[in-house]
Steps between C-alpha positions, in 0.01 A plus 500: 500500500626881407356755626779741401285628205264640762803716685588641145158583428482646868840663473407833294692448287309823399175562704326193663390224732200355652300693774400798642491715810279676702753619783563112639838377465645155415753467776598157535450255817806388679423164481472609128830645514645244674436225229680678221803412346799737549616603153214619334557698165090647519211520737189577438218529718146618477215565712240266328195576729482866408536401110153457501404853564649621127332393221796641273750241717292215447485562163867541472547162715303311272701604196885447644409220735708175402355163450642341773350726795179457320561161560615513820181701586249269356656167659490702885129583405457141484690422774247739715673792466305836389825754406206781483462507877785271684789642302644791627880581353692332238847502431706352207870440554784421281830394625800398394583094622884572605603834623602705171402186289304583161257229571126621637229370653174576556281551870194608570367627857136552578323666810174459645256311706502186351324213558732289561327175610208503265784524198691228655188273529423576108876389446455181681148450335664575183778207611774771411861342621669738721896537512604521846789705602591498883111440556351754302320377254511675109212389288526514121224692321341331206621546141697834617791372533506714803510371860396695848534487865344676784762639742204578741120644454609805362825453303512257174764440270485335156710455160673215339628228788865591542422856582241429739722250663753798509297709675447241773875528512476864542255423768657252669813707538690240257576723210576926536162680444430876391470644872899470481511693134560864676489671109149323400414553876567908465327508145162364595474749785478792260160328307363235732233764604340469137238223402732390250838529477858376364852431608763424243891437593762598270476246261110546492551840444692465206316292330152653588707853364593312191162396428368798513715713243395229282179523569449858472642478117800693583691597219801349368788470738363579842521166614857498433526779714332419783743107487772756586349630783268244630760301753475862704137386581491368873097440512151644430159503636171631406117488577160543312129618616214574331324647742504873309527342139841340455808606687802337457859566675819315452836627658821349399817521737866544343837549664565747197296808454656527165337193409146614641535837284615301170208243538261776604619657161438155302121440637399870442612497132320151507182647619529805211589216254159333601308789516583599118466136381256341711070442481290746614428285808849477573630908454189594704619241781887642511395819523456395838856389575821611652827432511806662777740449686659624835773387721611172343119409457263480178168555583245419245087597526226403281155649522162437333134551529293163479394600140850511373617196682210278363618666135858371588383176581423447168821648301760299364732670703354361819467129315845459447515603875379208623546231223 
């Protein structure tokens, strides 16, 4: 099971994710916290419960979401689960298997009030085999390829076996988890307030930074530039609501403040390249971005009205977002 498509889709790499806000934040449990793996490359977390209060998020989340959480949502549903009103926060995690190592895996993390023994009769009716790791038992879910755990009635994790077993390991105090990763631990303090929000280490950052000069239909060159500058990238974070329309704000940390200015620089021409070549949809939606950058740190805000964020959905811009 991958569920790394759904990070990309959820990592901006221009504008967008998968919930809403209404002034509740997605701040993570520390049992939560305390199940995830130490070198994570992205987190993201969103405040599911007030998703349902936008109509514009929900139609958003129904466009980006990836097969395999659809999945994952229909086999809990049989299990006795209703996500609607016992799923509170969820948070997607990718992480690297060895410290530095280019290999990733996939986590997911779910809060609520689950409950937990009418699932785990429906698994047992269902005759589902549980894996057992030091007496916790991991049950596999369907045709998902996905398997999940409950850490306790309000704390679930799923994903493909090995990275659930993982975060047992995390738990368990057998493998070094995230509460020891100071850098990840500093950047989620400055967006853990918002219903959704993103961290992204240095290598996240350059790739999600990568992406998006691609993305944007930069002109020829600019990603060359921004390879010569990109290693000065230390790590990034942003957050999303829709509660006025769409707001979107990403900052981007750098050692350098040369390299903040010069990729500053790149995305603005980017955004003038767009807004001379783009659809109508997609001029009137940059309009309502901005680029800067202060202090060794980019800072990058989107804003549109509902109307213009449903016409974005729909431009090919935004397809090749998420695709």
């Amino acid at each position: 099971m991958n569920l790394s498509n759904g990070l990309r889709v959820s990592s901006v790499a221009g504008l967008l994710a998968l919930a809403s806000g209404v002034g509740f934040g997605a701040q993570l449990s520390s049992d939560a916290r305390s199940a995830i793996p130490y070198d994570v490359q992205q987190m993201v977390v969103v405040d599911y419960r007030v998703m349902q209060n936008s109509p514009v998020a929900m139609q958003l989340r129904g466009q980006v979401m990836p097969p395999e959480l659809k999945q994952l949502e229909e086999s809990l549903q049989k299990a006795g689960l209703n996500d609607n009103h016992d799923l509170d926060q969820l948070a997607f995690v990718l992480y690297r298997t060895t410290p530095g190592g280019e290999e990733v895996q996939t986590v997911g993390v779910a809060q609520g009030q689950f409950p937990v023994q009418d699932v785990l009769a429906n698994f047992r009716k269902q005759r589902l085999k549980p894996t057992v790791v030091r007496g916790t038992n991991i049950y596999p879910l369907g045709a998902t390829g996905m398997s999940v755990v409950f850490l306790d009635e309000s704390t679930m994790v799923f994903g493909g076996l090995p990275s659930v077993k993982k975060a047992l390991d995390v738990r368990d105090g057998l493998a070094q988890g995230f509460l020891t990763n100071n850098s990840m631990m500093d950047a989620m303090k400055s967006v853990d307030s918002q219903p959704l929000w993103s961290i992204l280490d240095q290598k996240g950052t350059q790739t999600m930074m990568k992406q998006v000069f691609g993305q944007m239909g930069q002109m020829a060159g600019s990603v060359s530039d921004f390879d010569t500058v990109k290693k000065l990238l230390v790590d990034s974070w942003y957050s999303m609501d829709f509660q006025h329309g769409v707001q979107f704000d990403l900052a981007v940390q750098s050692t350098d403040n040369f390299a903040v200015a010069t990729i500053s620089s790149l995305l603005n021409a980017a955004v003038l390249y767009k807004k001379m070549s783009g659809t109508d949809s997609e001029k009137m939606a940059l309009d309502g971005a901005r680029v800067s950058s202060s202090g060794g740190r980019l800072n990058i805000h989107f804003g549109a009205s509902d109307d213009q964020f449903q016409a974005l959905l729909k431009s090919d811009m935004f397809q090749s977002m998420v695709h």
